[in-house]
PQR file of N, CA, C, O and H, with PARSE charges and radii, in Angstrom:
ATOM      1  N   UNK A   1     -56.967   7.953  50.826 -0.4000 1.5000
ATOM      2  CA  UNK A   1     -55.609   8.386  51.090 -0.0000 2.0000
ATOM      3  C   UNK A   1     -54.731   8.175  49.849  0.5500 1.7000
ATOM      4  O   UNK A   1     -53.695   8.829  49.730 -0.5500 1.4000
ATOM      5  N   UNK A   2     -55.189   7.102  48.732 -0.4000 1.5000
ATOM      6  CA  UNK A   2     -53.974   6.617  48.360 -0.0000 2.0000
ATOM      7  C   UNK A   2     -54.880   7.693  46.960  0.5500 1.7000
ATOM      8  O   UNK A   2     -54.328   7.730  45.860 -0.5500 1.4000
ATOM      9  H   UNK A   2     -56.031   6.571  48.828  0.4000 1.0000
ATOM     10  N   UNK A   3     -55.750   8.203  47.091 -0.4000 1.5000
ATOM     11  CA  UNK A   3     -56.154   8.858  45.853 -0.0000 2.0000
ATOM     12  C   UNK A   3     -55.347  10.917  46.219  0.5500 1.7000
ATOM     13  O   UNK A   3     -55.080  11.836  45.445 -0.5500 1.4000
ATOM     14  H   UNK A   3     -56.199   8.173  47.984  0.4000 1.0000
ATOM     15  N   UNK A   4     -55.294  10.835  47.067 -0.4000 1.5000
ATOM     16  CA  UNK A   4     -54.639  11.795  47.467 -0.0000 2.0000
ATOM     17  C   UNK A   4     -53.275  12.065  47.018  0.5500 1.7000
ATOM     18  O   UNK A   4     -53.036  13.113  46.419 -0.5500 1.4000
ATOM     19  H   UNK A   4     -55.512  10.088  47.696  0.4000 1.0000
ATOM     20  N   UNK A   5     -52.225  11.076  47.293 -0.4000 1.5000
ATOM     21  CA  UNK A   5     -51.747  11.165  47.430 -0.0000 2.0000
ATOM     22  C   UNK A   5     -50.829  10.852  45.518  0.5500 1.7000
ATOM     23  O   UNK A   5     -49.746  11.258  45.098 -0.5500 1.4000
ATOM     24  H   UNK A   5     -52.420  10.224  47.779  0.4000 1.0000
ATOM     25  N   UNK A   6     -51.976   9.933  44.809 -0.4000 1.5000
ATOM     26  CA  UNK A   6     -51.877  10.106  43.452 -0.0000 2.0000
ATOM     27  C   UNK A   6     -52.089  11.685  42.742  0.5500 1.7000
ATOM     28  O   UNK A   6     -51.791  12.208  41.668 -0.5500 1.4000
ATOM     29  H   UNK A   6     -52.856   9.603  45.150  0.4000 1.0000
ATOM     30  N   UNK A   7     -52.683  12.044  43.822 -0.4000 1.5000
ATOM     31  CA  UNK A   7     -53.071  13.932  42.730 -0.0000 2.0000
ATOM     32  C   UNK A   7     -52.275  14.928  43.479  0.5500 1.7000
ATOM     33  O   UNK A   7     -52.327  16.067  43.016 -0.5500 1.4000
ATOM     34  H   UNK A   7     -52.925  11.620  44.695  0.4000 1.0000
ATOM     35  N   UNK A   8     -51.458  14.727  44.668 -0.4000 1.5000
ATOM     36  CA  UNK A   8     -50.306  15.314  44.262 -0.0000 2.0000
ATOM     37  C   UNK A   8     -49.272  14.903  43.884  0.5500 1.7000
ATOM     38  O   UNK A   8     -48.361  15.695  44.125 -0.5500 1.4000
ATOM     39  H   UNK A   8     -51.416  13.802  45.044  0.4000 1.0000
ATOM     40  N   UNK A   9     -48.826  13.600  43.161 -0.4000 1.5000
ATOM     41  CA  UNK A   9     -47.497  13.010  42.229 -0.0000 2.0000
ATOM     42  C   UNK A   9     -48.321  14.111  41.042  0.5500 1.7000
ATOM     43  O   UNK A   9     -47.985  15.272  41.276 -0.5500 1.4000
ATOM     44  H   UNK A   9     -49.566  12.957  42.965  0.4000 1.0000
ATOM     45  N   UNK A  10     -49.260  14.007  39.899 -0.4000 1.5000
ATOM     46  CA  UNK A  10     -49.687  14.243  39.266 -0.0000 2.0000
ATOM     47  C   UNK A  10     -49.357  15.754  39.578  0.5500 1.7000
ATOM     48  O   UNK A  10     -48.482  16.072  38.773 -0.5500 1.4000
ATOM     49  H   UNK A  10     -49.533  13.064  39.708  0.4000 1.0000
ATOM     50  N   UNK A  11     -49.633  16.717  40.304 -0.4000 1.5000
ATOM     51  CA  UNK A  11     -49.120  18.100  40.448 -0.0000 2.0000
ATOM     52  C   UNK A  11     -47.975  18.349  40.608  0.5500 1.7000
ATOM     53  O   UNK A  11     -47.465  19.363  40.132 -0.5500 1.4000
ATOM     54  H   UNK A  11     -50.344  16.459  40.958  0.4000 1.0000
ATOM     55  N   UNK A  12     -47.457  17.657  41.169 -0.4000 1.5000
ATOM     56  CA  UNK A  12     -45.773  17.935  41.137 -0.0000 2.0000
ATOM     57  C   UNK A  12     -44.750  17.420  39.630  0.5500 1.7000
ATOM     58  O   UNK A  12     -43.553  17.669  39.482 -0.5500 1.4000
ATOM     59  H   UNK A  12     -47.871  16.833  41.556  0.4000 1.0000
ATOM     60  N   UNK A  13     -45.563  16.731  38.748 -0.4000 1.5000
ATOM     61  CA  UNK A  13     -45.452  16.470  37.382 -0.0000 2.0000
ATOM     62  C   UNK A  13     -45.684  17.603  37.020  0.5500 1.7000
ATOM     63  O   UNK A  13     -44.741  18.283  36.612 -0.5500 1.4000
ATOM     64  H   UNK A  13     -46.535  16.529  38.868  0.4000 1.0000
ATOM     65  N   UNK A  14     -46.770  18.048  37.053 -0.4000 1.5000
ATOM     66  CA  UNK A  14     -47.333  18.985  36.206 -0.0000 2.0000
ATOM     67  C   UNK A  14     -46.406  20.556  36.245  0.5500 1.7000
ATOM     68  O   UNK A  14     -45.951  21.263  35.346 -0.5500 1.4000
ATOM     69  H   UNK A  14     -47.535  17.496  37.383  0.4000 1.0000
ATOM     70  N   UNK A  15     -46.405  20.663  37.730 -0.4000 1.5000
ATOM     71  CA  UNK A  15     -45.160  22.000  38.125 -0.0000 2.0000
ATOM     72  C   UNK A  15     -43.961  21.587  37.064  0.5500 1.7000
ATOM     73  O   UNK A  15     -43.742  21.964  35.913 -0.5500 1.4000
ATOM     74  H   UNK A  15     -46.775  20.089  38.460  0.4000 1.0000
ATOM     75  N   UNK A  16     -43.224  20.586  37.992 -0.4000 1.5000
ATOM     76  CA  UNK A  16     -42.034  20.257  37.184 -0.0000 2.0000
ATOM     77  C   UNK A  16     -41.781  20.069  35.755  0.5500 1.7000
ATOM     78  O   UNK A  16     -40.706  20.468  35.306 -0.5500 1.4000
ATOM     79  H   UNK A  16     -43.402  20.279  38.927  0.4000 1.0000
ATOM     80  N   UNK A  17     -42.713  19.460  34.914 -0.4000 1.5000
ATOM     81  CA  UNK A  17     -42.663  19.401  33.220 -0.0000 2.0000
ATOM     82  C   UNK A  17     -43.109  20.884  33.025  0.5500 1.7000
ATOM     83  O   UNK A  17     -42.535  21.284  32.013 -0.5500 1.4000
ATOM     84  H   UNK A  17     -43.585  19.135  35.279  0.4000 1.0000
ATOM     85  N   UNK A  18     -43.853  21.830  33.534 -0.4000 1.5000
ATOM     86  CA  UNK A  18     -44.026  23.390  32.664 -0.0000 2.0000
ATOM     87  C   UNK A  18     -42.588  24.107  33.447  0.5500 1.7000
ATOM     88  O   UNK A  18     -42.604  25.297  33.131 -0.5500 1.4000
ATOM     89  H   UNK A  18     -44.320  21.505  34.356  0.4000 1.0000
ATOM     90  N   UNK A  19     -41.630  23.880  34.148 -0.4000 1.5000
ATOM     91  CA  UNK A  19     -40.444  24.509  34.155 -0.0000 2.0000
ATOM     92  C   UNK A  19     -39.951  24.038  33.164  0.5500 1.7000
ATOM     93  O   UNK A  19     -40.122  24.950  32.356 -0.5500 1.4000
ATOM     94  H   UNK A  19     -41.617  22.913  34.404  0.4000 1.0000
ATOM     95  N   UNK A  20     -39.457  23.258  32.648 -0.4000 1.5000
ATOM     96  CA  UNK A  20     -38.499  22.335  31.710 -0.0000 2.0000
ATOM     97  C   UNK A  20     -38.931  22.557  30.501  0.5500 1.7000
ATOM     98  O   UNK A  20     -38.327  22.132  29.517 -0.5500 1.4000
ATOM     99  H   UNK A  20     -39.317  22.517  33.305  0.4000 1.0000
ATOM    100  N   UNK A  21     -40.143  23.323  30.421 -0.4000 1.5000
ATOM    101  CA  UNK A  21     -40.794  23.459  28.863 -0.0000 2.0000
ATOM    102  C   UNK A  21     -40.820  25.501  28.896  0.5500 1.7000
ATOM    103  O   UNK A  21     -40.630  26.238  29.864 -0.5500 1.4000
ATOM    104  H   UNK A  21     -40.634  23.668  31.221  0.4000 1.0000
ATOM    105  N   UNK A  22     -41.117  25.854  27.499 -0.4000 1.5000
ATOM    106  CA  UNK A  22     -41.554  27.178  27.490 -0.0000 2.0000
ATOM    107  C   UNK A  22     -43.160  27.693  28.089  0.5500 1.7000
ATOM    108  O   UNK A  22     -43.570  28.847  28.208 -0.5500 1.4000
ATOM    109  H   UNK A  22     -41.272  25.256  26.713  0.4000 1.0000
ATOM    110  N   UNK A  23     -43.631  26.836  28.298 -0.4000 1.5000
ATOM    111  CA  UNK A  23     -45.102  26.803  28.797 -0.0000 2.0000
ATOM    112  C   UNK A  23     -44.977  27.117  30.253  0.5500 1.7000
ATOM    113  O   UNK A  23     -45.199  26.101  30.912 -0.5500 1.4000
ATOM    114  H   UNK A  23     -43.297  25.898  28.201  0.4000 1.0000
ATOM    115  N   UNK A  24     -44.662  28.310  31.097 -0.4000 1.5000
ATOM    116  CA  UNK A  24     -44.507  27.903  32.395 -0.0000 2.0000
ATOM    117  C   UNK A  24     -45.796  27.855  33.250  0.5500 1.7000
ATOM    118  O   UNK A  24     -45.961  27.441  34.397 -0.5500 1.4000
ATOM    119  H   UNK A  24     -44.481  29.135  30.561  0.4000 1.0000
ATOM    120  N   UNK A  25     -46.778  28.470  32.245 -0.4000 1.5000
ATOM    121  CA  UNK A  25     -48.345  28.595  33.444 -0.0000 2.0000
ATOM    122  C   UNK A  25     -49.297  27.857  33.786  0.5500 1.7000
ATOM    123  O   UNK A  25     -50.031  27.729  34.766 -0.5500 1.4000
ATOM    124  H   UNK A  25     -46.644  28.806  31.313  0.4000 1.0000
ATOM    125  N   UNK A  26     -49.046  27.039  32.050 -0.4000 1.5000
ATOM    126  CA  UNK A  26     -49.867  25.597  31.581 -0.0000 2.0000
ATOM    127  C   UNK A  26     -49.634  24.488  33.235  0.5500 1.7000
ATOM    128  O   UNK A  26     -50.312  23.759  33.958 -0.5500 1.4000
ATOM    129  H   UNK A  26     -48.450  27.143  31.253  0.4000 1.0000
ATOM    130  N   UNK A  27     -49.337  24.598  33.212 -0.4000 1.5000
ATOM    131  CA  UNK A  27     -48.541  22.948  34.729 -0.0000 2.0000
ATOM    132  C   UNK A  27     -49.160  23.827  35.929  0.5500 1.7000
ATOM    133  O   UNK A  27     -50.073  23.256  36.525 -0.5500 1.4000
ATOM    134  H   UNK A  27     -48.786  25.190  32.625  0.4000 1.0000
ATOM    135  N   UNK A  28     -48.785  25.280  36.448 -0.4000 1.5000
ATOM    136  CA  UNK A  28     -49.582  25.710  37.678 -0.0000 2.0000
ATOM    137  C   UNK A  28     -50.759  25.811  37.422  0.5500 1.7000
ATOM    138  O   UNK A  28     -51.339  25.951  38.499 -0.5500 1.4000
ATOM    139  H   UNK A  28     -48.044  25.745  35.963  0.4000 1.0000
ATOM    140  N   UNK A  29     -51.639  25.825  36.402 -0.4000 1.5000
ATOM    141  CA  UNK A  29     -52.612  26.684  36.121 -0.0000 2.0000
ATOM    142  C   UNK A  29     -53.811  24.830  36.327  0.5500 1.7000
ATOM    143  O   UNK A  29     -54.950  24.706  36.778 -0.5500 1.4000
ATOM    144  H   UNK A  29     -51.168  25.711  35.527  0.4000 1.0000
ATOM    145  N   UNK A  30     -52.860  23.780  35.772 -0.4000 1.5000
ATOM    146  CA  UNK A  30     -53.283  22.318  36.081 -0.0000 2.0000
ATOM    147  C   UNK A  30     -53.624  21.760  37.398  0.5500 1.7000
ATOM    148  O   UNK A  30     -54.435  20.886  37.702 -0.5500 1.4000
ATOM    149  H   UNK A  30     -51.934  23.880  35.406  0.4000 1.0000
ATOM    150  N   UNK A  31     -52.697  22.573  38.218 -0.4000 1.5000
ATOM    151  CA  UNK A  31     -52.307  21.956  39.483 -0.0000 2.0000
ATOM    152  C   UNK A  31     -53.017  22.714  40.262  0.5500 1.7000
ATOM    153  O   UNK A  31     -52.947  22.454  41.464 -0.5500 1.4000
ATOM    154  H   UNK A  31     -52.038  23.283  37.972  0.4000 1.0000
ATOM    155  N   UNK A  32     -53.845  23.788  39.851 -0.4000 1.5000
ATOM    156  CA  UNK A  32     -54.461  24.252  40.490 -0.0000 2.0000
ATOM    157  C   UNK A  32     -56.365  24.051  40.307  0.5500 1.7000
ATOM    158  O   UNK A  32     -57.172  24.300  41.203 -0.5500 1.4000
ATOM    159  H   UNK A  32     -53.902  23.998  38.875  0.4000 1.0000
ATOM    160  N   UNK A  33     -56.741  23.492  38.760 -0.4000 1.5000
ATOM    161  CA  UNK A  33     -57.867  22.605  38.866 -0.0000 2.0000
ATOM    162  C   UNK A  33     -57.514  21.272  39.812  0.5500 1.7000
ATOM    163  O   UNK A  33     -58.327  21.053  40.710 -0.5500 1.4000
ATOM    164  H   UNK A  33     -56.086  23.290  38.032  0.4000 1.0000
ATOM    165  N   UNK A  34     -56.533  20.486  39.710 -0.4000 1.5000
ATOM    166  CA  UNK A  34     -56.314  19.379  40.888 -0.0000 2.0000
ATOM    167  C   UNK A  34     -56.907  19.676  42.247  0.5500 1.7000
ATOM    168  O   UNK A  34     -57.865  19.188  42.846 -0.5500 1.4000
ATOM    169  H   UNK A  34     -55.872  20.664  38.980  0.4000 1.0000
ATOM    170  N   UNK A  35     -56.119  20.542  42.522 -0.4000 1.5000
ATOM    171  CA  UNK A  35     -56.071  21.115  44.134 -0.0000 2.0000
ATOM    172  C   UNK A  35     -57.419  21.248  44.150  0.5500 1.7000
ATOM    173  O   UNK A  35     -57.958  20.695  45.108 -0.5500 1.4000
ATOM    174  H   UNK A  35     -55.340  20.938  42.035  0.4000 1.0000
ATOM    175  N   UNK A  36     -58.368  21.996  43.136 -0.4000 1.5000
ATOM    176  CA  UNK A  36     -59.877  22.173  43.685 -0.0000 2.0000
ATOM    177  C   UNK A  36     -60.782  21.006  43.554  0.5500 1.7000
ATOM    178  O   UNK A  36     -61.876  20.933  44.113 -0.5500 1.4000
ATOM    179  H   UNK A  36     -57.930  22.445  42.358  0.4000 1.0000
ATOM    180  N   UNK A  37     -60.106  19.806  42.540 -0.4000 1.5000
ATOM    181  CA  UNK A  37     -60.712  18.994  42.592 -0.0000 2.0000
ATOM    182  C   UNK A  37     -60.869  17.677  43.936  0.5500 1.7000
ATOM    183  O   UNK A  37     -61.789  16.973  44.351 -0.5500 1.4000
ATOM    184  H   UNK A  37     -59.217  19.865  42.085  0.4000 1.0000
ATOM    185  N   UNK A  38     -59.480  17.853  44.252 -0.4000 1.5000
ATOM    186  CA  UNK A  38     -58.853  17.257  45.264 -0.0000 2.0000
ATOM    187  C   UNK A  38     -59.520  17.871  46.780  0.5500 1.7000
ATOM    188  O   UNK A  38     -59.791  17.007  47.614 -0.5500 1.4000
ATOM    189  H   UNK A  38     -58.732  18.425  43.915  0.4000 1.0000
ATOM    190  N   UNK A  39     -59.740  19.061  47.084 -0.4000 1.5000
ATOM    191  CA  UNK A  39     -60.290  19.743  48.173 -0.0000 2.0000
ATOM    192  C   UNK A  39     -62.115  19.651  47.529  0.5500 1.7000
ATOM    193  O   UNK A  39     -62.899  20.220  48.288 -0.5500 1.4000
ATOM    194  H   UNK A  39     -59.520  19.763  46.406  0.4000 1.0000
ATOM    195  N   UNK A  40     -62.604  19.164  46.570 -0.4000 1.5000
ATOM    196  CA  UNK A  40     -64.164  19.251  46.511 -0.0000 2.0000
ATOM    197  C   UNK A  40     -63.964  17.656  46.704  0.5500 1.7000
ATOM    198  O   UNK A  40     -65.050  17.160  47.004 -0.5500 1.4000
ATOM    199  H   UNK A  40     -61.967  18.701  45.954  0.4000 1.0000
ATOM    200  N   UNK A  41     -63.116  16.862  46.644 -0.4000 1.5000
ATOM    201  CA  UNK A  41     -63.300  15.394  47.004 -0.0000 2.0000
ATOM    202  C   UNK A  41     -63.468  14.835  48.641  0.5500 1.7000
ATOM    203  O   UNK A  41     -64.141  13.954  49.176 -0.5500 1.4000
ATOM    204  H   UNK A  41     -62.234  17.265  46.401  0.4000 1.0000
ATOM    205  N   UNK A  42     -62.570  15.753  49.070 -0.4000 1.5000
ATOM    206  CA  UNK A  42     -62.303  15.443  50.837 -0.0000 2.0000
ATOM    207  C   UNK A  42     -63.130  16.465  51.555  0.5500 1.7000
ATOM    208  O   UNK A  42     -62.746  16.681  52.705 -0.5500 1.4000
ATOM    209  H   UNK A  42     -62.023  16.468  48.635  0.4000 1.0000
ATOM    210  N   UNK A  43     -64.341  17.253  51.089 -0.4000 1.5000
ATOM    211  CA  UNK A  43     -65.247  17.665  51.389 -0.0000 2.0000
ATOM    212  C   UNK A  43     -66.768  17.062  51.015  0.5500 1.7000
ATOM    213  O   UNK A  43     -67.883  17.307  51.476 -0.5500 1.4000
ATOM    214  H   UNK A  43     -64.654  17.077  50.156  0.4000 1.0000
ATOM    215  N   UNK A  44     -66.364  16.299  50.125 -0.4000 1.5000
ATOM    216  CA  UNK A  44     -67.904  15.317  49.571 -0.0000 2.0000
ATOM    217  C   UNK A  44     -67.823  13.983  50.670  0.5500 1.7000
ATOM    218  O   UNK A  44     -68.756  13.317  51.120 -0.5500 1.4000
ATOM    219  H   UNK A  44     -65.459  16.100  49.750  0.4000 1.0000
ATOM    220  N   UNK A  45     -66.396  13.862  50.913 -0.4000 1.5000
ATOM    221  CA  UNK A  45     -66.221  12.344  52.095 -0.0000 2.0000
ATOM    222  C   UNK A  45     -66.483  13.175  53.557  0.5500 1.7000
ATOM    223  O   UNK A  45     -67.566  12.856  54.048 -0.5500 1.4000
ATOM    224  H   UNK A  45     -65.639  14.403  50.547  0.4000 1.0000
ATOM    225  N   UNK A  46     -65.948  13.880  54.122 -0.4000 1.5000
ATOM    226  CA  UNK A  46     -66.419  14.516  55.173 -0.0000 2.0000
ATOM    227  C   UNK A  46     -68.013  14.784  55.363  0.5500 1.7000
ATOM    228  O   UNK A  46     -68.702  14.502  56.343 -0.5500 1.4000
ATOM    229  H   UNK A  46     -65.068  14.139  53.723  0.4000 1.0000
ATOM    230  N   UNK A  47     -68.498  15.561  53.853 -0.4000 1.5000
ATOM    231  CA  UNK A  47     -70.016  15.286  54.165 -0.0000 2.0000
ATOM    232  C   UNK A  47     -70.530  14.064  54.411  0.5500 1.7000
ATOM    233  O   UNK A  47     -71.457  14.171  55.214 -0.5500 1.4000
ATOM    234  H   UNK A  47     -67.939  15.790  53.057  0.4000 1.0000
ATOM    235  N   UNK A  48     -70.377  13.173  54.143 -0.4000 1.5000
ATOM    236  CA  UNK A  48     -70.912  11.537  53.926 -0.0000 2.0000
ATOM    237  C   UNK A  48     -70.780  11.553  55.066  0.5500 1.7000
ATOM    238  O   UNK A  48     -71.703  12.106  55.663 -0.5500 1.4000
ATOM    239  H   UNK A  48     -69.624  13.087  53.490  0.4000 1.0000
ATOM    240  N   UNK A  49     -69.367  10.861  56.128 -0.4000 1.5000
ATOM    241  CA  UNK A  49     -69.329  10.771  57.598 -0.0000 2.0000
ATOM    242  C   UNK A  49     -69.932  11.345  58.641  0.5500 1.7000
ATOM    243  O   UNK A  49     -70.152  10.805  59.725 -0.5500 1.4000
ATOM    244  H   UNK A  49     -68.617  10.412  55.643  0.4000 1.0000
ATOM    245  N   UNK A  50     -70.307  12.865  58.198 -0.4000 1.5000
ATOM    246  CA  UNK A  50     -70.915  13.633  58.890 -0.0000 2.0000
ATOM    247  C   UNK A  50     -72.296  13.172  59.175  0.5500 1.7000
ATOM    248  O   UNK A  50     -72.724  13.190  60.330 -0.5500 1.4000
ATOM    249  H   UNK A  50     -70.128  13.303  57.318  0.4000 1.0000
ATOM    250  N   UNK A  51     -73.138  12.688  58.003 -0.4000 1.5000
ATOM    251  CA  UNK A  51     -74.140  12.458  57.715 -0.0000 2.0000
ATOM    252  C   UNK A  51     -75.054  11.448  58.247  0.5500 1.7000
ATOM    253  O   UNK A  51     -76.240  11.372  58.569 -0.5500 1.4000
ATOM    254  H   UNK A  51     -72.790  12.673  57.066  0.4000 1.0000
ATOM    255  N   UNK A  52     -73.847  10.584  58.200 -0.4000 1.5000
ATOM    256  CA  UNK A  52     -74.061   8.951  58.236 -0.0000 2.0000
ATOM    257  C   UNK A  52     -73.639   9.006  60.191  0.5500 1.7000
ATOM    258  O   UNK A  52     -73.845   8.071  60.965 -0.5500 1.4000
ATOM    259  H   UNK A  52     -72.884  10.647  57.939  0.4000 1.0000
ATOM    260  N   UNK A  53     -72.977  10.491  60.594 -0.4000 1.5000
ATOM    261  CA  UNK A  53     -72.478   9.907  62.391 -0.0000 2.0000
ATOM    262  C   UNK A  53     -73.979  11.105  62.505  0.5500 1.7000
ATOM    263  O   UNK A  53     -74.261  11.191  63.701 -0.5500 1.4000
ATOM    264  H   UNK A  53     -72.810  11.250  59.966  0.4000 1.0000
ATOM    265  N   UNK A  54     -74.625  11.695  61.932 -0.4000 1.5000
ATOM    266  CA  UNK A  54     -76.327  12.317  62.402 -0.0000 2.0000
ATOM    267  C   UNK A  54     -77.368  11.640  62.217  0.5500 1.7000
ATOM    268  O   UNK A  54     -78.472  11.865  62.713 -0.5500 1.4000
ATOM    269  H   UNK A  54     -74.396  11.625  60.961  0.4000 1.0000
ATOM    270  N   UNK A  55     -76.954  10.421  61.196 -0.4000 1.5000
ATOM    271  CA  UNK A  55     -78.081   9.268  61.387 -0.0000 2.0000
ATOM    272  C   UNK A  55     -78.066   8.310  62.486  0.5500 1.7000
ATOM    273  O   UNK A  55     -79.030   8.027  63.198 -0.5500 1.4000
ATOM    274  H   UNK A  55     -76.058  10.238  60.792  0.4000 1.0000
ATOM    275  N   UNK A  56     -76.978   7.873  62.555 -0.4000 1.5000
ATOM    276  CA  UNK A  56     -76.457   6.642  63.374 -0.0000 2.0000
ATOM    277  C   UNK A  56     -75.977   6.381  64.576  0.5500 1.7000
ATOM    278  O   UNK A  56     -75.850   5.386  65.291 -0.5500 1.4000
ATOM    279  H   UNK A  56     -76.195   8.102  61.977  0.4000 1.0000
ATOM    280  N   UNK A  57     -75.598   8.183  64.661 -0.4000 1.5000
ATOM    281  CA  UNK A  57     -75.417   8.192  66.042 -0.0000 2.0000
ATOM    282  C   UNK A  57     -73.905   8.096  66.908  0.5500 1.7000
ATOM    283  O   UNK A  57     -73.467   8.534  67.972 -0.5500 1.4000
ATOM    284  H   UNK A  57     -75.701   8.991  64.080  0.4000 1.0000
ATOM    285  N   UNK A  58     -73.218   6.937  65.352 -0.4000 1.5000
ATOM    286  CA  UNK A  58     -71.757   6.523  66.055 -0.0000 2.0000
ATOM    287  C   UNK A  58     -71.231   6.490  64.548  0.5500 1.7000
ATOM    288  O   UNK A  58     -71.612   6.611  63.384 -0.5500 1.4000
ATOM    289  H   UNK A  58     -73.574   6.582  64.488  0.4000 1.0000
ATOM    290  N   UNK A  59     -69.873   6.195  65.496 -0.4000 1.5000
ATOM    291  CA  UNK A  59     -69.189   6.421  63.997 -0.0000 2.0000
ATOM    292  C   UNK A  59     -67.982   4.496  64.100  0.5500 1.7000
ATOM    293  O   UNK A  59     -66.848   4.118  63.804 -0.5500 1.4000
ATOM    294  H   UNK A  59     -69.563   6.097  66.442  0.4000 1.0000
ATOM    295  N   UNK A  60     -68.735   4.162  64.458 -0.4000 1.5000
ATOM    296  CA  UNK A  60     -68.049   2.368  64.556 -0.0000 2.0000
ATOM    297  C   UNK A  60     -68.468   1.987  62.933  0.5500 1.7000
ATOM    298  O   UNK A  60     -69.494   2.261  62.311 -0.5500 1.4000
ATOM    299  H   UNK A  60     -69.656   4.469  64.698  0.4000 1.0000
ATOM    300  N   UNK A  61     -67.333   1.298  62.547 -0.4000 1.5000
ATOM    301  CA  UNK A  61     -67.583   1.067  60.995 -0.0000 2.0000
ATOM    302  C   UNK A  61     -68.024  -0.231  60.879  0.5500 1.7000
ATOM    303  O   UNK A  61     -68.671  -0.791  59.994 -0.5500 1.4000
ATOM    304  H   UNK A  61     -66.500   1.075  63.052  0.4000 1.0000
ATOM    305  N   UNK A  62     -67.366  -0.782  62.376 -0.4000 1.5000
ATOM    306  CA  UNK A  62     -68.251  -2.650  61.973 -0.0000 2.0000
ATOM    307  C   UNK A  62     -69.888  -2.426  62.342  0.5500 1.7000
ATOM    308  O   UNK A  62     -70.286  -3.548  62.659 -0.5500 1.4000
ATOM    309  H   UNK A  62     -66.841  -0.327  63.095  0.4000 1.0000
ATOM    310  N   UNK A  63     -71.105  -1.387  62.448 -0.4000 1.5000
ATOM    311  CA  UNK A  63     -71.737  -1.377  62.926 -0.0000 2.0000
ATOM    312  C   UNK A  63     -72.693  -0.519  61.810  0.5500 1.7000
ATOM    313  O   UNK A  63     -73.919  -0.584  61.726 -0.5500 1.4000
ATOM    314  H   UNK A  63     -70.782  -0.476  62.191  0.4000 1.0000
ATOM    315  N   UNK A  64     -71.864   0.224  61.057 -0.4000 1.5000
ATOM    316  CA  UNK A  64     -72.518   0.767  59.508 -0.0000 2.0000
ATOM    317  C   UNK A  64     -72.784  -0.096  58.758  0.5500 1.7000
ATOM    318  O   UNK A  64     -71.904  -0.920  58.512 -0.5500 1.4000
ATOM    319  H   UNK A  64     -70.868   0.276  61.125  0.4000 1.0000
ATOM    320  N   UNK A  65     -73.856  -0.196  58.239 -0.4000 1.5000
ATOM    321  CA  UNK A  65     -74.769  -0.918  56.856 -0.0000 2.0000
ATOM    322  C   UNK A  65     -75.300  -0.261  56.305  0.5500 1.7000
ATOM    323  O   UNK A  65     -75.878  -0.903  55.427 -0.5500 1.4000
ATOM    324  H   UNK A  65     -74.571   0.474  58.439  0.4000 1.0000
ATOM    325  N   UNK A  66     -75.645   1.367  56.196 -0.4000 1.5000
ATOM    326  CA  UNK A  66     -76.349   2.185  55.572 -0.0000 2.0000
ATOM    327  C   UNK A  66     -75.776   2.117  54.149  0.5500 1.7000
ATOM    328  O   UNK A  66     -76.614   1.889  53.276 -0.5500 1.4000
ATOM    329  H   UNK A  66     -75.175   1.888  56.908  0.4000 1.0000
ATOM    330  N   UNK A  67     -74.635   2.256  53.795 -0.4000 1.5000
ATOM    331  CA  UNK A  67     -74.098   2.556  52.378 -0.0000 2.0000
ATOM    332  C   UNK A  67     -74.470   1.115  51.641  0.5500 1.7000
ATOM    333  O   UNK A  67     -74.571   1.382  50.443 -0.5500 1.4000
ATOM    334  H   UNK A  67     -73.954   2.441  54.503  0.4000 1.0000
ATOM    335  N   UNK A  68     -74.695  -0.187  51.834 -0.4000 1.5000
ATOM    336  CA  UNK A  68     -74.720  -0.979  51.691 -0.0000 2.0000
ATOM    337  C   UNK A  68     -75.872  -0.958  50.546  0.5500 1.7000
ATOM    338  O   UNK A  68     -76.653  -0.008  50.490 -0.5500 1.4000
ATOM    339  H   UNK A  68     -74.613  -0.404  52.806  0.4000 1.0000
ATOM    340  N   UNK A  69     -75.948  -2.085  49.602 -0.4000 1.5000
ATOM    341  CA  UNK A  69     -76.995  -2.221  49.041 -0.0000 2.0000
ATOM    342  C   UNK A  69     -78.741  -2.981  49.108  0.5500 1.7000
ATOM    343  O   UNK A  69     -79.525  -2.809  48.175 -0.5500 1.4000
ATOM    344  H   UNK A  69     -75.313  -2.857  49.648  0.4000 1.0000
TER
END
């Protein structure tokens, strides 16, 4: 959540400094590798949960040890 919520401060930088500059595409054109990086992140964690509730059966976290070493 809290990585989320760092990559859109970081896009809304990025919008806001290419208005204020002559560069206006440079900052959307940023914010839009974010966004895909940001949507291929919360699709790599969804796979995991998915994965780990077709092994296990449940999805109780005091009861997961698979990720464990």
């Amino acid at each position: 959540m809290s990585l989320e919520l760092i990559l859109n401060g970081i896009i809304l930088n990025f919008i806001i400094f290419s208005n204020f500059f002559t560069n206006r595409e440079g900052g959307e054109i940023f914010s839009l590798f974010i966004i895909t990086v940001a949507a291929a992140e919360a699709a790599t964690g969804l796979a995991i949960a998915l994965s780990i509730h077709r092994i296990r059966k449940s999805t109780r976290i005091d009861q997961l040890n698979l990720l464990k070493w």
